[in-house]
C-alpha positions, 0 to 999 in steps of 0.5 A: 892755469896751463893747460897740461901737455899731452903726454905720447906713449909707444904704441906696443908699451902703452906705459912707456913715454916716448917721443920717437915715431917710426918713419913709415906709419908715424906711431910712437915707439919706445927705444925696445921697439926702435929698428934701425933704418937708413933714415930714422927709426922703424917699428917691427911691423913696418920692418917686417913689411918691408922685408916681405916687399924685398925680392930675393936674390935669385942664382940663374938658374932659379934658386935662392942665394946662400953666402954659406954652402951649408949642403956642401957641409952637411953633406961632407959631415954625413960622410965623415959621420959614417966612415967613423962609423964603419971604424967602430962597426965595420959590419955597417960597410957589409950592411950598407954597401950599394949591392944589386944581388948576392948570396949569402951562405950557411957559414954567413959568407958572400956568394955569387948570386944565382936566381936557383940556389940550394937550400941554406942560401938567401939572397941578399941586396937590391935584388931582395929588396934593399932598396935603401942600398942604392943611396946609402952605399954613396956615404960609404967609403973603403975602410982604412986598410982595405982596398986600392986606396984605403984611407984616400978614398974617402979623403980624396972624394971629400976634397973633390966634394970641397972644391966643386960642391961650394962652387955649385951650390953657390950657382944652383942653390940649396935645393936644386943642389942637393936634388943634383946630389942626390940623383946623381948619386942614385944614378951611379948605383943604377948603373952598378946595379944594371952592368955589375949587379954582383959587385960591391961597390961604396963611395960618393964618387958616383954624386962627385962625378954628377956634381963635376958635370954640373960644373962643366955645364954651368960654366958654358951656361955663365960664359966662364974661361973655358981653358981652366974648365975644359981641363978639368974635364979632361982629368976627370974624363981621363979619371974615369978610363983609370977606374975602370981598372981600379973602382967601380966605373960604373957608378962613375959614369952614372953619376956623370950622366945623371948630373949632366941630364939634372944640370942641363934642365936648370940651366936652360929651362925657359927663365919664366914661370915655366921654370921651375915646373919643367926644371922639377918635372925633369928631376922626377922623369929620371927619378922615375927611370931610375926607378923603372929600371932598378925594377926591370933589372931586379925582375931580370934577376929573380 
């Protein structure tokens, strides 16, 4: 009589016959376990394992590599999000508008502020507390028959926020992008709020502007064709003096200089462990100054 041959089960599916082993550990696995390698088959474990081995690509400056610039894209929704908003409410625009210090009147009108007003009156903005203003002012846009450009407001700073904002993510990574944004958009406002309290003003253009700066540093810092670059920077540079007459210049140059300061600390920070502690300790000092000096201002004010 024969012996009965030994029968070989998948090592997850003990019921399940299987004459296949994974290439790396050499256990049995049926077909819903097999994983495709370059040689054979594996398990899920093994395939797991060797994920975690595999060091991801990393940008120059730190960050994690990303085929699809989903800041840029969330980024553009929020904004097109809240300008349709502001056609069906437009009371939004007045509600979130960056404004450092105004008043409102008995008849629910805006006036000049003034640290002594008479009784009736309230004040309204930053200098009251609204806080929030600061950022939410930077999704605002011109409703479409309103002001200088109208409807061109928004487009032309989403177009501009298409062209630079998938190139800079794509060299500085999700996070490091959207913080770059996110102060240089800050930074806009504290500068409105600092020269032109009184003012207000909405519009990504202050973040645009921080987000240009970066492109100009990350160029120099990856040895691109400067003809091209340093011609951008002369229209936007040369936007920047138009402005002045016709949006707030302000929060322009704001932006500018608060991505330049962000953009320089990603792109030369030592390239070790140090990295990325220097790069976030950079971040926070400006927020921090942005901060100390959104409260000066505001003291000033009252």
């Amino acid at each position: 009589m024969e012996p009965e041959s030994a029968v070989t089960t998948c090592y997850r599916h003990p019921k399940v016959e299987s004459y296949v082993s994974c290439t790396r550990c050499e256990r049995f696995i049926c077909p819903d376990c097999m994983r495709e390698a370059s040689v054979g088959h594996q398990c899920p474990e093994c395939v797991r394992e060797g994920a975690r081995s595999i060091r991801r690509a990393r940008t120059v400056v730190g960050g994690r590599v990303s085929a699809v610039p989903m800041v840029t894209y969330v980024l553009i929704g929020l904004n097109v999000l809240a300008y349709l908003g502001e056609l069906v409410r437009p009371a939004l625009v007045d509600r979130f508008e960056m404004l450092g210090a105004a008043l409102t009147g008995p008849d629910g009108g805006l006036y000049v502020w003034s640290s002594s007003y008479p009784a009736g009156f309230h004040p309204r903005g930053v200098v009251d507390g609204e806080w929030y203003r600061l950022l939410t002012g930077a999704f605002l846009h011109m409703p479409a028959t309103e002001g200088t450009f109208g409807i061109l407001h928004i487009v032309m700073n989403m177009v501009s926020l298409w062209n630079l904002g998938r190139v800079v993510e794509s060299q500085l990574g999700r996070i490091r992008y959207l913080a770059l944004y996110l102060l240089s958009a800050l930074g806009g406002s504290v500068l409105v709020l600092l020269i032109a309290p009184d003012t207000p003003t909405v519009g990504a253009s202050g973040a645009i502007f921080g987000v240009g700066a970066a492109y100009y540093v990350m160029a120099r810092r990856l040895g691109a064709d400067m003809n091209a670059v340093n011609r951008f920077m002369a229209g936007l540079l040369l936007w920047l003096v138009i402005s002045a007459g016709l949006t707030s210049w302000q929060g322009h140059l704001g932006g500018l200089l608060a991505g330049a300061v962000v953009t320089v600390a990603y792109a030369y920070a030592p390239r070790d462990g140090r990295r990325p502690w220097i790069q976030a300790g950079v971040c926070l000092a400006l927020l921090a100054l942005l901060v100390v000096l959104v409260v000066g201002k505001v003291g000033a004010l009252a």
